[in-house]
DOPA-853012 format. One line per 10 residues: for each residue x, y negated, z of C-alpha. Coordinates in nm, 3 decimals. Layout:
X Y Z ~ ...
//
This chain:
-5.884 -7.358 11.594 ~ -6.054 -7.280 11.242 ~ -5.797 -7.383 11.084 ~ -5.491 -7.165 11.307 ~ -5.784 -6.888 11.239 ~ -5.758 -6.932 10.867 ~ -5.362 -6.978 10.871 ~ -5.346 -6.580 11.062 ~ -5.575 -6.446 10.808 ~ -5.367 -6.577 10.507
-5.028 -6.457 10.666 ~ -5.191 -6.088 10.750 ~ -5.367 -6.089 10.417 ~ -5.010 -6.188 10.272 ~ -4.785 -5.947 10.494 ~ -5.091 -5.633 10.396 ~ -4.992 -5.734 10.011 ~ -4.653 -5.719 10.072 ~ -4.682 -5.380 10.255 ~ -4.903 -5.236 9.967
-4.631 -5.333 9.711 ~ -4.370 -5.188 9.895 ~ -4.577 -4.877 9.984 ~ -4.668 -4.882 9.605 ~ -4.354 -4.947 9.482 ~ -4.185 -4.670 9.688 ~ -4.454 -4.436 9.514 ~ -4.360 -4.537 9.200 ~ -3.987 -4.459 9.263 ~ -4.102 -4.159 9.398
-4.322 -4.064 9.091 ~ -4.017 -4.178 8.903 ~ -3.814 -3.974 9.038 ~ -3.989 -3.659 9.008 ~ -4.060 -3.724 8.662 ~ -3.695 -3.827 8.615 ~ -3.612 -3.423 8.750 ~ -3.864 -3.329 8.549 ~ -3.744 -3.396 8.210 ~ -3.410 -3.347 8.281
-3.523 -3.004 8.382 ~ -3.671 -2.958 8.072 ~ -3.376 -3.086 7.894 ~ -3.172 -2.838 8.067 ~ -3.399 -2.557 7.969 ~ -3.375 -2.628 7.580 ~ -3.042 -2.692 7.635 ~ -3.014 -2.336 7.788 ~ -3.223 -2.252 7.444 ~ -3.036 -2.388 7.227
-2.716 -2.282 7.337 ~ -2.862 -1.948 7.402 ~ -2.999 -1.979 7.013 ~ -2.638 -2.100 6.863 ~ -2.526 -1.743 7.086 ~ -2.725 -1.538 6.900 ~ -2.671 -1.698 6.565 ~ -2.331 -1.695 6.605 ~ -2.324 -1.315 6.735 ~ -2.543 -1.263 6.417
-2.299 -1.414 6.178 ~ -1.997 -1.248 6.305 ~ -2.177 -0.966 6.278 ~ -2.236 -0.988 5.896 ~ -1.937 -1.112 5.833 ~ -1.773 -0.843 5.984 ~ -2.017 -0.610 5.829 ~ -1.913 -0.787 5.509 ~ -1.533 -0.770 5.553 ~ -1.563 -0.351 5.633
-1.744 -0.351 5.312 ~ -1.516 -0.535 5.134 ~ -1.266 -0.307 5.320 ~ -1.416 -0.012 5.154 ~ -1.468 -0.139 4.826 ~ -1.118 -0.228 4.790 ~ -1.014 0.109 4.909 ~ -1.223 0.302 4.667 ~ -1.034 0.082 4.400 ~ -0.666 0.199 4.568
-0.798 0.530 4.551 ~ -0.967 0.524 4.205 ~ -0.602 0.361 4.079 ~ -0.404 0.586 4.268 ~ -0.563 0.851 4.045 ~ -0.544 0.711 3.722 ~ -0.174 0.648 3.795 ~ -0.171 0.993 3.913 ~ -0.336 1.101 3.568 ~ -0.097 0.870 3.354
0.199 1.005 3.475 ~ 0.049 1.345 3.433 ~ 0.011 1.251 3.109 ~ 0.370 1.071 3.121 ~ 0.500 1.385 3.204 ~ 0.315 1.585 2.950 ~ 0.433 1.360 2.664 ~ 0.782 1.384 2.821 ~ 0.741 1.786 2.771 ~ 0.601 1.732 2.422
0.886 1.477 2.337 ~ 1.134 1.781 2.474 ~ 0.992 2.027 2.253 ~ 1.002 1.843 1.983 ~ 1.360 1.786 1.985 ~ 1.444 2.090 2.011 ~ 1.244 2.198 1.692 ~ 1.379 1.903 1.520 ~ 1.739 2.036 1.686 ~ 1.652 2.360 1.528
1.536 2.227 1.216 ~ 1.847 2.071 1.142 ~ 2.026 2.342 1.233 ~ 1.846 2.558 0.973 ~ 1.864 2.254 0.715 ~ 2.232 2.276 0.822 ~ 2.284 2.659 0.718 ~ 2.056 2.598 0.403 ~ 2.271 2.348 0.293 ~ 2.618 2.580 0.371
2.380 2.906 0.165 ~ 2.330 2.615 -0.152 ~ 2.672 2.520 -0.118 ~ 2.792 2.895 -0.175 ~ 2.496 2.995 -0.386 ~ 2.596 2.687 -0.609 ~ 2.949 2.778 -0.579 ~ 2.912 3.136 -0.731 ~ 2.664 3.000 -1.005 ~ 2.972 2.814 -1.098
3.172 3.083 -1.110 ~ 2.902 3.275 -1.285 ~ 2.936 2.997 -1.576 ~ 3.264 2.990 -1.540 ~ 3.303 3.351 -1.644 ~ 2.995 3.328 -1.901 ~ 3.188 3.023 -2.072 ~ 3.514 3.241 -2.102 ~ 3.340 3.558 -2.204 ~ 3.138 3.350 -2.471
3.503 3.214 -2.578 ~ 3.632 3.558 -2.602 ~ 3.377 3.705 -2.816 ~ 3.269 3.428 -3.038 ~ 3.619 3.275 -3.026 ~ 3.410 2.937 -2.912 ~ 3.609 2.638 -2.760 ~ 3.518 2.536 -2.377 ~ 3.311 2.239 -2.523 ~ 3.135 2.454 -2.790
3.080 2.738 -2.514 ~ 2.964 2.461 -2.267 ~ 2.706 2.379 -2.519 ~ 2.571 2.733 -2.631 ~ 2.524 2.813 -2.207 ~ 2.347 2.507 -2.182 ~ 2.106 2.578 -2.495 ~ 2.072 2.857 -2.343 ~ 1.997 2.810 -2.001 ~ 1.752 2.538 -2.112
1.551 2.761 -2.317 ~ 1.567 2.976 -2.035 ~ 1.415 2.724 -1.748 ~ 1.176 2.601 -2.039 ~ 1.005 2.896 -2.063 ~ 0.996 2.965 -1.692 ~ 0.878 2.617 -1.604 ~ 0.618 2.672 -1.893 ~ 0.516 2.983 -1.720 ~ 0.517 2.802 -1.371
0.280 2.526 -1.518 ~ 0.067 2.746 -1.653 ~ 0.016 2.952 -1.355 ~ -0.032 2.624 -1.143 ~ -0.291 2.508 -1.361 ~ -0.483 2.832 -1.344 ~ -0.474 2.868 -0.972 ~ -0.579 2.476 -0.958 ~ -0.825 2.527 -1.273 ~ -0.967 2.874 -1.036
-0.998 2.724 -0.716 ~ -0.999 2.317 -0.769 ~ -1.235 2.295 -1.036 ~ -1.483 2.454 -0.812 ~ -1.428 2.293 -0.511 ~ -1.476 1.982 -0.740 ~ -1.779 2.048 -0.925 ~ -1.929 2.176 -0.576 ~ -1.878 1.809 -0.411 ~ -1.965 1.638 -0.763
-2.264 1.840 -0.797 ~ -2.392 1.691 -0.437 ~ -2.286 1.391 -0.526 ~ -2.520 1.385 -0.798 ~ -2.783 1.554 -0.609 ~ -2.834 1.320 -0.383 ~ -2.756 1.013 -0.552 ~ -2.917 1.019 -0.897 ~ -3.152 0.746 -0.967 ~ -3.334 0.615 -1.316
-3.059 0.390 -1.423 ~ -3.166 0.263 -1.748 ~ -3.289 -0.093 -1.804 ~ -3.523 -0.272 -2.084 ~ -3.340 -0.508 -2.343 ~ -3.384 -0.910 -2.392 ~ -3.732 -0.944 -2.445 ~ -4.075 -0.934 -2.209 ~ -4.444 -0.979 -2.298 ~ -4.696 -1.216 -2.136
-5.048 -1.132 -2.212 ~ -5.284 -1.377 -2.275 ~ -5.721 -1.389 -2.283 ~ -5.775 -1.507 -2.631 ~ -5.598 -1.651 -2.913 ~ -5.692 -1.962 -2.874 ~ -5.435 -1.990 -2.563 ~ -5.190 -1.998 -2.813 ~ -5.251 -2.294 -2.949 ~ -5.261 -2.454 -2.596
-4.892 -2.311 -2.521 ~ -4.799 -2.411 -2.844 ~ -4.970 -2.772 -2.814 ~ -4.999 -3.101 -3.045 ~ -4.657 -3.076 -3.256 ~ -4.518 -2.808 -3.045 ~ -4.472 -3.050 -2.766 ~ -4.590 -2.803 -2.520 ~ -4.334 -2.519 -2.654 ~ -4.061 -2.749 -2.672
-4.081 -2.840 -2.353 ~ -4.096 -2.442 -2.210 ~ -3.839 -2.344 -2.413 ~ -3.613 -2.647 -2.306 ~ -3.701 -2.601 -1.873 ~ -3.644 -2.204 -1.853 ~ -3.309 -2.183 -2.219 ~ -3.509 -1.892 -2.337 ~ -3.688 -1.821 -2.686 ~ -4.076 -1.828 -2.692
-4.176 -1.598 -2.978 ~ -4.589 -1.687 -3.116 ~ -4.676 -1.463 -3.389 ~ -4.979 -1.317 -3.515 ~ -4.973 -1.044 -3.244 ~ -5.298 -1.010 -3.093 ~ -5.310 -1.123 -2.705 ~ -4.935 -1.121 -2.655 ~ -4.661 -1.403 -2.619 ~ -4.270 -1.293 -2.643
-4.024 -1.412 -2.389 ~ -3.669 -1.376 -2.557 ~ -3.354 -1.437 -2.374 ~ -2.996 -1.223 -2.292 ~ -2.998 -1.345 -1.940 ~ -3.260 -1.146 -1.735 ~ -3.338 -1.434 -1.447 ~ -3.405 -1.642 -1.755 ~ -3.634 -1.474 -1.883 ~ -3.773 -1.331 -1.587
-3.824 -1.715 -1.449 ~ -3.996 -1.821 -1.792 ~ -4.232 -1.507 -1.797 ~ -4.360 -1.601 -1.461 ~ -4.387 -1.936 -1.540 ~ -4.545 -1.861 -1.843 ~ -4.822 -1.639 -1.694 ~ -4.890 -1.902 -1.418 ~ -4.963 -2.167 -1.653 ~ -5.212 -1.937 -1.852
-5.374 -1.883 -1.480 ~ -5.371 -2.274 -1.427 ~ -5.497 -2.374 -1.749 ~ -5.333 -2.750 -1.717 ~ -5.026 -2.649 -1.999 ~ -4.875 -3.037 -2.044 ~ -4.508 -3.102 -2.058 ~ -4.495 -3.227 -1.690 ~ -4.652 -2.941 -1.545 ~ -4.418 -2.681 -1.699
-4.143 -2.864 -1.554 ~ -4.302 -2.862 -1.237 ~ -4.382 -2.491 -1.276 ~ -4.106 -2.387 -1.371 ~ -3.899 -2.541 -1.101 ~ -4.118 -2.392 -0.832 ~ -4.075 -2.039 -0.979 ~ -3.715 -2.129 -0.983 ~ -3.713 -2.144 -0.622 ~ -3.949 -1.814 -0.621
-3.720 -1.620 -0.808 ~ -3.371 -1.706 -0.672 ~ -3.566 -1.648 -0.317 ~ -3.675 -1.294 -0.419 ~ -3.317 -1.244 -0.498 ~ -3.129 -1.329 -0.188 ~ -3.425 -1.036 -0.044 ~ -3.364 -0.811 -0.340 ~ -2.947 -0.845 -0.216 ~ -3.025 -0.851 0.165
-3.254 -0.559 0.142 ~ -2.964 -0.374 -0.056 ~ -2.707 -0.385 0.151 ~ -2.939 -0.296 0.501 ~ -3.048 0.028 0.265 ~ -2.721 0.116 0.240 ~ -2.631 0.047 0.588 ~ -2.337 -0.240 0.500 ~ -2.341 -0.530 0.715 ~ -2.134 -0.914 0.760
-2.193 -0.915 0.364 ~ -2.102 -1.258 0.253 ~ -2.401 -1.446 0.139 ~ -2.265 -1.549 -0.156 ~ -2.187 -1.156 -0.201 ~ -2.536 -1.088 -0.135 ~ -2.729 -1.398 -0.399 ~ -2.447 -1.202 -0.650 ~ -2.582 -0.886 -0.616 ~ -2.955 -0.956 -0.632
-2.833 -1.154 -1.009 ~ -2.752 -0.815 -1.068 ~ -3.143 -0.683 -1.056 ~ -3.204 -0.852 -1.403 ~ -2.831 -0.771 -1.523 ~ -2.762 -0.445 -1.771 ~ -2.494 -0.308 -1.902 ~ -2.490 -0.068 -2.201 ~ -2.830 -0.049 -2.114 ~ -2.793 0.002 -1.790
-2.937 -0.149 -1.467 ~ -2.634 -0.308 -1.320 ~ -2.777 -0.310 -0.925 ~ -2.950 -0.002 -1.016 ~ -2.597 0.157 -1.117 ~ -2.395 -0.042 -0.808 ~ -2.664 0.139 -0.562 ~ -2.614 0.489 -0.753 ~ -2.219 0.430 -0.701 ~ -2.202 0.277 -0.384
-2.412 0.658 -0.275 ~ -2.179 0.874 -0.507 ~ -1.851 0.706 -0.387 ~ -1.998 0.774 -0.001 ~ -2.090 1.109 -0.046 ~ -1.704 1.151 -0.179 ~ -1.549 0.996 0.141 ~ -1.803 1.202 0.333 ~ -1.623 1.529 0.175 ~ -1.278 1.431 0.233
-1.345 1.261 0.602 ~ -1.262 0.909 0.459 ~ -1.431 0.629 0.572 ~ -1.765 0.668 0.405 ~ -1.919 0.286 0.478 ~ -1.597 0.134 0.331 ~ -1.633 0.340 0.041 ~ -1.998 0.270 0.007 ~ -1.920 -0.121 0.049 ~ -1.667 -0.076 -0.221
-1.934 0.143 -0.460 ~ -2.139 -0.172 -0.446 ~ -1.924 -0.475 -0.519 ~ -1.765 -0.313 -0.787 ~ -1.935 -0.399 -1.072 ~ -2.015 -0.767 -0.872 ~ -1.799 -0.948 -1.143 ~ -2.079 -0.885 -1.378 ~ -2.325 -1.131 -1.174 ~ -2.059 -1.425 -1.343
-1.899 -1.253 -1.642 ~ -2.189 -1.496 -1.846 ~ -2.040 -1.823 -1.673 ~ -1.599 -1.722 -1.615 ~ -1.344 -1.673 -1.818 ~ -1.202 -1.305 -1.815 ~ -1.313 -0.985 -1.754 ~ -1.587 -0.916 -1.449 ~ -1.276 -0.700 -1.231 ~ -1.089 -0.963 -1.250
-1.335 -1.251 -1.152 ~ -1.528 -0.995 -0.907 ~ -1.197 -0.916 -0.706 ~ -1.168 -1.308 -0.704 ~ -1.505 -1.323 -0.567 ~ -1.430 -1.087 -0.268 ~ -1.118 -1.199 -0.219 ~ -1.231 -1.546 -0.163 ~ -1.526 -1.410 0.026 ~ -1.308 -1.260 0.304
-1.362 -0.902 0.162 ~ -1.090 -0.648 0.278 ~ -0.817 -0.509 0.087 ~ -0.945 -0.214 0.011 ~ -1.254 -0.312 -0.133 ~ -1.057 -0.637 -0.361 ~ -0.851 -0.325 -0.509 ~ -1.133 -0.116 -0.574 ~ -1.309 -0.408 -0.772 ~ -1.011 -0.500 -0.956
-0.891 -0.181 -1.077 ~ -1.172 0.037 -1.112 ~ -1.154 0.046 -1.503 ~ -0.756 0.074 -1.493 ~ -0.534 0.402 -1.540 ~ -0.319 0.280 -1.241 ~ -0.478 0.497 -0.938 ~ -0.490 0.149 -0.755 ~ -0.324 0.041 -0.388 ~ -0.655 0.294 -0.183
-0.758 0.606 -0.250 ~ -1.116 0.386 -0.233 ~ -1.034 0.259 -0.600 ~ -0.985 0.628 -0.684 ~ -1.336 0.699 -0.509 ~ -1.483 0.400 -0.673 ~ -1.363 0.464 -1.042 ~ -1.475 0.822 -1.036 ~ -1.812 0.761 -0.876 ~ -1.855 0.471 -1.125
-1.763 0.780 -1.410 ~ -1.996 0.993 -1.285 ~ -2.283 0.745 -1.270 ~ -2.214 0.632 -1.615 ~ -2.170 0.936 -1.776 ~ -2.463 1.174 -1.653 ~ -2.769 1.229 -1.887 ~ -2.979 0.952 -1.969 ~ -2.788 0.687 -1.728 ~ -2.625 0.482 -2.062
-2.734 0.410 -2.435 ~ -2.435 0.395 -2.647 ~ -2.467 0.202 -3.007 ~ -2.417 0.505 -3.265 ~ -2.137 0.294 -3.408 ~ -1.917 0.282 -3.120 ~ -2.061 0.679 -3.081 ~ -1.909 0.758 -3.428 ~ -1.561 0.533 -3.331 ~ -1.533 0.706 -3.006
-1.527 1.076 -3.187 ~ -1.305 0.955 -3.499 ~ -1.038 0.835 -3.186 ~ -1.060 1.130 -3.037 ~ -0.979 1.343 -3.344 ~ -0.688 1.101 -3.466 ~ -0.520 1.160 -3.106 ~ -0.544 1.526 -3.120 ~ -0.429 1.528 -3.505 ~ -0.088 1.294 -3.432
0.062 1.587 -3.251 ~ 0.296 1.838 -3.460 ~ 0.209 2.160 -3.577 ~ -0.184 2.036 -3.571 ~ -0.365 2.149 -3.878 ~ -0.707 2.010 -3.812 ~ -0.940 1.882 -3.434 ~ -1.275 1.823 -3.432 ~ -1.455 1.649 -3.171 ~ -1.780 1.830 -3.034
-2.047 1.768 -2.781 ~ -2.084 1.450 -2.788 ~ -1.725 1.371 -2.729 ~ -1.652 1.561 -2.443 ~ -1.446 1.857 -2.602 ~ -1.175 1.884 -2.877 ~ -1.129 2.205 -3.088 ~ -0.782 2.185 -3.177 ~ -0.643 2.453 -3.462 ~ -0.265 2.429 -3.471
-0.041 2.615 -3.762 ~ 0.058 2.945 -3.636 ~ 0.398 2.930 -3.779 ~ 0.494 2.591 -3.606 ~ 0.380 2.682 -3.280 ~ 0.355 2.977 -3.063 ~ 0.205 3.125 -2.787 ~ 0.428 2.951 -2.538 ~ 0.468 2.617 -2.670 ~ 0.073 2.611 -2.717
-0.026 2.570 -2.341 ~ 0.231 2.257 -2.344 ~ 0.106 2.083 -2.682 ~ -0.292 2.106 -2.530 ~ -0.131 1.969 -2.217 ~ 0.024 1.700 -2.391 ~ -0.307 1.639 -2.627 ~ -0.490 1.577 -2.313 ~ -0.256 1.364 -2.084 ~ -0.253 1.126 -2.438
-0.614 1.139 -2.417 ~ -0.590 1.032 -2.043 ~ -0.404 0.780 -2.090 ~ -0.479 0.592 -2.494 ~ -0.878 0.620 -2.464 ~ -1.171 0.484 -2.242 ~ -1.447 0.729 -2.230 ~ -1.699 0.849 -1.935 ~ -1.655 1.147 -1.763 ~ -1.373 1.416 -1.899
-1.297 1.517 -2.174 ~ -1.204 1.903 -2.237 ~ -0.897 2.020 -2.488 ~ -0.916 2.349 -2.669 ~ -0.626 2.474 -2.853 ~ -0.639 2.767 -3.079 ~ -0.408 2.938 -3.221 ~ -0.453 3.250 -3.434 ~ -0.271 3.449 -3.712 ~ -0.423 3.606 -4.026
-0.295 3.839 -4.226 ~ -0.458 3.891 -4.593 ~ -0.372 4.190 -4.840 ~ -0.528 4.306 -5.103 ~ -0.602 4.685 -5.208 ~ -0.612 4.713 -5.622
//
């Protein structure tokens, strides 16, 4: 019985556990379930998001990019439009150069015309002067009895006297009007010229002092056998001068950086006090440097003064050289400056290009920075120099021919050798040696004198006029204004001076009787 008991209980205890797993499993579903619905519910609603989301984005980007499109609508529009009226203004213009075109065929219709009917009046007028020698021939046949030949040749004598005198009288009235209203106009732009540009042109010589504290310094610089001296005068090729001066050493040398290098050096090694043959060297390499710095500056800082830029730099270590370079006694950058101003001021006057002309003014005289080290004349090797530099043509021309007669390819040489005139010539700008002074004069008189009919011509004012005196009986009144002329286009063109030179001729009759 216990045990039937016990074998009940087990199979109700079992079948209760099997109805609590099914009841618990059928919860579980259940909870599954819902939570199943659940998320996809919530997927659903993101997915509703989302999609809503991409909407909006997507309603957002049309949106700009049709906002972007009308823009790009307009813009291209507005450049239709804006062409439309610049092809409307071109062929306004088209039309208006059409007109012009028009007009000026006719006037060129009408000029021919006219040159037409001036011909057919020279034709006629040439054919009755024909006629009129005709008839002058046979009257001069029938009252001198000449042949045709020997009347031929008394018209023409004639007639050539004739023009002679009137083209005489036509010079001379030229001249006058160009003398009355030329010179002035010329001396007026000169004048400014001058004004504005004149500088202190004039340089020192070959030598340069270096003071020093005491005499006994001199014996240092000098040092045991001249070892010390020696060795200066061999690292800077210049001349060291020691005399019995009192507190002064002489630097002598012809080239100015030379001696500019070796009276720096010098001074420095008085300052140091160590004066031995390697420290000159070393000093005098170092002030090398110094110097040939200082002029690439000196060059730089001339041509941004003077407002002239994409200046080769070999152009511009040329024209600082030229700071310690003179000529006749002349500064040679000083006088390129002065020139480069002067030649400006000219284009200014006669609306030329006034910075080519200044660039010109300047490298002029750059031949001179190498005249010392080239063969040939410092044009020539200056217009090399440019050339090779990439200068233009105008400013190679002006270099090259800016001492020559010939006028040059540019009116810039013109500019150039007539600024370079005036900055020579004016007061105080050269010294001339009293020997080439005197040479200069006697040349000037032997020009005047080789003409005919000159009795005597003496040169005055320095050498800028000639007193002529011509015979009175050789040469009259008439055929006076031609020999001056003459006396001064010989001038022009046998003699190198600065400046002008004036001719005047005189001519004058006396008459001498004597009362008893």
């Amino acid at each position: 019985m216990d045990a039937l008991y016990y074998t009940l209980f087990a199979l109700g205890g079992i079948i209760a556990g099997l109805l609590a797993r099914h009841v618990y499993g059928r919860m579980a579903v259940t909870s599954a379930e819902r939570e199943s619905e659940k998320i996809l519910d919530d997927a659903r609603s993101k997915a509703d998001h989302v999609i809503r989301e991409g909407e909006l984005k997507s309603q957002s980007e049309i949106f700009k990019r049709k906002e972007e499109f009308e823009r790009e609508i307009q813009a291209e529009r507005g450049e239709l439009k804006d062409l439309e009226r610049r092809l409307s203004k071109k062929e306004e213009g088209i039309d208006r150069k059409v007109e012009l075109v028009t007009r000026k065929e006719r006037f060129i219709e009408g000029a021919e015309k006219a040159i037409a009917s001036k011909q057919k009046e020279v034709r006629e007028k040439d054919e009755h002067l024909q006629k009129l020698v005709e008839e002058e021939e046979e009257k001069i046949r029938e009252v001198a009895g000449y042949t045709k030949e020997e009347a031929r040749e008394e018209l023409f004598r004639r007639l050539e006297e004739t023009l002679s005198r009137e083209i005489t009288s036509r010079i001379k009235k030229a001249v006058e009007e160009a003398d009355e209203h030329g010179e002035e106009e010329a001396r007026k732009v000169i004048i400014n010229a001058i004004h504005r540009c004149a500088a202190e042109t004039t340089a020192s010589t070959v030598t340069s002092t270096v003071d020093i504290p005491n005499d006994e310094m001199k014996g240092r610089i000098i040092g045991r056998e001249g070892r010390n001296i020696r060795a200066f005068e061999k690292a800077t090729g210049v001349d060291v001068i020691v005399d019995d001066t009192p507190g002064v050493i002489v630097v002598s040398a012809f080239d100015g950086i030379r001696r500019e290098i070796a009276r720096r050096s010098m001074e420095k090694l008085i300052l140091d006090g160590r004066i031995h043959p390697a420290r000159i060297e070393e000093l005098v390499a170092s002030t090398k440097k110094e110097v040939e710095e200082e002029l690439r500056k000196t060059g730089k800082q001339t041509c941004y003064d003077l407002g002239l830029h994409k200046v080769h730099p070999r152009l511009v270590d040329l024209l600082g050289r030229l700071k310690y370079r003179t000529s006749y006694g002349q500064n040679v950058l000083q006088h390129s400056i002065e020139v480069s101003r002067i030649a400006g001021v000219l284009a200014s006057e006669l609306k030329l290009d006034e910075t080519l002309a200044r660039r010109c003014g300047l490298l002029h005289d750059i031949g001179k920075a190498l005249d010392h080290e080239l063969e040939g004349g410092h044009p020539e090797i200056g217009a090399d120099v440019a050339k090779r530099s990439d200068e233009s043509r105008e400013v190679v021309d002006a270099i090259r021919k800016h001492h020559e007669d010939d006028i040059g390819e540019t009116v810039y040489t013109v500019l150039v050798a007539s600024a370079d005139a005036i900055s020579a010539s004016r007061p105080g700008a050269r010294r001339e040696s009293f020997e080439k002074y005197i040479k200069r004069l006697e040349r000037l008189e032997d020009v005047a004198g080789s003409f005919k009919g000159v009795s005597n011509a003496f040169a005055i004012q320095a050498g800028r006029e000639v007193r002529v005196l011509v015979d009175a009986k050789q040469v009259d009144d008439k055929d006076s204004f031609m020999l001056c002329r003459n006396i001064a286009q010989k001038i022009e063109s046998e003699l190198n001076y600065p400046g002008e030179v004036k001719v005047t001729l005189i001519r004058e009759t006396r008459v001498v009787e004597v009362a008893h």
